[in-house]
GUVEXBA-667529 format. One line per 10 residues: number of its first residue (from 0); for each residue x, y, z of C-alpha. Coordinates in pm, whole numbers, plus 50000, padded with zeros to 5 digits. Layout:
# residues N
NUM) X/Y/Z  ...;
This chain:
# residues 252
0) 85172/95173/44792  85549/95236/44648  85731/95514/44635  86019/95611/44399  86209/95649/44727  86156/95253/44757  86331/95174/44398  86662/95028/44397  86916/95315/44213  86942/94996/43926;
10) 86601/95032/43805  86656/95302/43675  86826/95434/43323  86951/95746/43433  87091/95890/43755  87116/96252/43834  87483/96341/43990  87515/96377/44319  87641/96728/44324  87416/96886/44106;
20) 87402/97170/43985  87703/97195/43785  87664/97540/43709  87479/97872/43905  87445/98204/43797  87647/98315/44039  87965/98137/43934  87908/98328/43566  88168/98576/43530  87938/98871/43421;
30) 87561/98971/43532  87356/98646/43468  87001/98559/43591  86994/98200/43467  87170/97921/43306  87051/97659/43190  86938/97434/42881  87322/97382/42688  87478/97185/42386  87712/96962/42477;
40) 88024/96807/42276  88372/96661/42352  88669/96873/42188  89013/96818/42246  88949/96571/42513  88705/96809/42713  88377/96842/42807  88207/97166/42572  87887/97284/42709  87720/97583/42504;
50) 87486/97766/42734  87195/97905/42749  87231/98236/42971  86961/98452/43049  87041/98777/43127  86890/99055/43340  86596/99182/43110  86518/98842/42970  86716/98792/42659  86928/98490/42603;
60) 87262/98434/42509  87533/98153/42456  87851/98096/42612  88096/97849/42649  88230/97628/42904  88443/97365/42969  88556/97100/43199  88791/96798/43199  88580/96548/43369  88211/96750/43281;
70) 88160/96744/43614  88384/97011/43798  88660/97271/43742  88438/97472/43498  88586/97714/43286  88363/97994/43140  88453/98191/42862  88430/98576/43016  88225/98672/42713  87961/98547/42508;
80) 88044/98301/42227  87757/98495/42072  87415/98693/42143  87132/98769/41920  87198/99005/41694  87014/99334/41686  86986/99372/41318  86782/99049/41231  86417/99066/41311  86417/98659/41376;
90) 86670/98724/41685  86470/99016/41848  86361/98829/42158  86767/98625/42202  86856/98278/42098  86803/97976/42305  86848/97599/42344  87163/97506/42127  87203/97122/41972  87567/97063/41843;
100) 87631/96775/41610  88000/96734/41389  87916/96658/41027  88127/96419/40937  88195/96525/40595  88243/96903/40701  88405/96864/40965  88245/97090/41128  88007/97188/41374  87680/97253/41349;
110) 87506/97457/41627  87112/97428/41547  86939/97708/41780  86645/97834/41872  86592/98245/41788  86300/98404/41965  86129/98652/41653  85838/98850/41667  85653/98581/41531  85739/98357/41808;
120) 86050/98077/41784  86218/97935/41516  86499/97712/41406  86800/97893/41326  87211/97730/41247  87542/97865/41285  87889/97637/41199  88175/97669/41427  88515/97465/41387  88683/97602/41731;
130) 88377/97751/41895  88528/98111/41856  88459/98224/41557  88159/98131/41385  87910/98159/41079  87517/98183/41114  87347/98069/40833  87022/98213/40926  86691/98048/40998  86597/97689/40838;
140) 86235/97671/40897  85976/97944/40968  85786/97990/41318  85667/97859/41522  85942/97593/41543  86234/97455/41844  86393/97165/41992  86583/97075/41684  86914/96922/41599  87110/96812/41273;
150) 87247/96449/41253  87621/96442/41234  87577/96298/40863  87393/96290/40544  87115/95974/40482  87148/95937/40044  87305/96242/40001  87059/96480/40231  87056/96616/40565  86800/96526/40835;
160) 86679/96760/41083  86444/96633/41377  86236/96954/41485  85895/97020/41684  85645/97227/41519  85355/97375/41620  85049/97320/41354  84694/97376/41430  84773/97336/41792  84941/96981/41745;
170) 85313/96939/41906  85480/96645/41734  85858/96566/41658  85908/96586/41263  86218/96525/41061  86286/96703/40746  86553/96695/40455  86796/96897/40269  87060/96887/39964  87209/97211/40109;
180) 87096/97304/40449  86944/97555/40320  86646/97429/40123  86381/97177/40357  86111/96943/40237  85981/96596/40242  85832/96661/40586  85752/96393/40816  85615/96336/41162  85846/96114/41358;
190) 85755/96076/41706  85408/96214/41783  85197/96309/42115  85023/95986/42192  84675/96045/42357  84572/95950/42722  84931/95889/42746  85238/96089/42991  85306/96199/42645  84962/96301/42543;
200) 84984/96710/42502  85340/96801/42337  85685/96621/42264  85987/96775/42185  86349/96704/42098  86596/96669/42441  86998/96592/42378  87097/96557/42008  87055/96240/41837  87309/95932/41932;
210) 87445/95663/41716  87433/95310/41891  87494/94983/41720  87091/94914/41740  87018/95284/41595  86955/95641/41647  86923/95694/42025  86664/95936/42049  86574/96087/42436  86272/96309/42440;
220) 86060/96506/42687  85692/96460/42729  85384/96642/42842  85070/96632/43000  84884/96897/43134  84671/96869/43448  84473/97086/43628  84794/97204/43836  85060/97219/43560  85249/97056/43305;
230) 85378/96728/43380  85748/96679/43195  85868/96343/43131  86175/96181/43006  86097/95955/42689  86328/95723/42477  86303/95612/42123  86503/95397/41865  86522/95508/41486  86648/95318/41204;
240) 87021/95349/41138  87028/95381/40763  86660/95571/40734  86615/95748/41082  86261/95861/40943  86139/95473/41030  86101/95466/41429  86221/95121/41596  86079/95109/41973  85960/95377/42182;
250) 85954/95351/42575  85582/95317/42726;
């Protein structure tokens, strides 16, 4: 019988870098005891990563850092780009898991992020144009919601949002719409958990959506739980150009 170890590097899609990890806690320039889960962009001919930091009671933050090859040479901003904020119940528990997209229209960034509430997670957005100053416009969706990003523009005149839900227990990827990012409907389920399947207990959103010529590039994690522990898996699927709520291919 075969082992991965027997595979030639070409078969497969992805290849993790040699000198992984990029980043440690201990190269953080304040108290830190993880990193981990960022947003990544290109500005000004560098690598952005926004990070997930976990600090030393639990609570997550963001902060910024950057690096001319994404690779090596990381610069980290000494301070938070920004931490949950005290005096909104829907950051209580710290934000988490960025997605950054550029509307296209705006010109503007749009950091879609996941606040930890008393209720449990939810989808929250803040717009940055320099990724020092910022705006939060508050939560889009109520709990319990994650793994969500904007795409960079508008589908006949609304916004789409691909998020993960949880209802009655079910984990699917959805995609909703908006005139104004502020108002959601028309709620759809885009990718779902397919049963028996790698991808048979939850699915959820991984890097932000990316435009290829054939369509919306969409890379996912999947799970199945065993008797041990959840099993993660990388997934792929292909969504319409023009109407991203119609689903192309999807890996097996």
């Amino acid at each position: 019988m075969g082992t991965l170890a027997n595979y030639k590097r070409s078969k497969y899609l992805f290849r993790r870098y040699e000198e992984n990890p990029i980043l440690t806690p201990t190269e953080w320039p304040y108290p830190a005891n993880a990193v981990f889960n960022p947003a990544a962009t290109e500005i000004a001919g560098e690598t952005l990563l926004l990070v997930r930091v976990e600090d030393m009671r639990g609570f997550s933050h963001l902060t910024v850092a950057r690096s001319k090859d994404g690779k090596t040479n990381w610069r980290i901003d000494p301070t938070p780009m920004v931490g949950p904020n005290s005096h909104v119940q829907e950051e209580r528990w710290g934000i988490e898991d960025p997605r950054i997209v550029l509307l296209e229209e705006e010109q503007e960034y749009a950091i879609t992020y996941v606040s930890f509430s008393k209720g449990g997670p939810l989808v929250s957005l803040m717009m940055t144009k320099d990724f020092h100053t910022f705006a939060r416009l508050g939560p889009l969706l109520p709990p319990e919601d994650k793994d969500a990003s904007l795409f960079p523009r508008r589908f006949k005149g609304r916004f789409a949002l691909i998020h993960r839900p949880i209802i009655r227990g079910e984990a699917h990827i959805w995609i909703s719409f908006s005139p104004d990012l502020k108002h959601w409907g028309d709620h759809q389920v885009l990718i779902p958990v397919r049963r028996g399947w790698w991808d048979c207990h939850r699915v959820g959103l991984g890097a932000q959506p990316i435009e290829t010529k054939e369509g919306w590039l969409i890379i996912y994690h999947g799970v199945r739980q065993t008797a041990s522990s959840s099993v993660y898996r990388v997934g792929l699927a292909l969504l319409d150009l023009d109407e991203p709520w119609k689903m192309i291919r999807r890996s097996e």
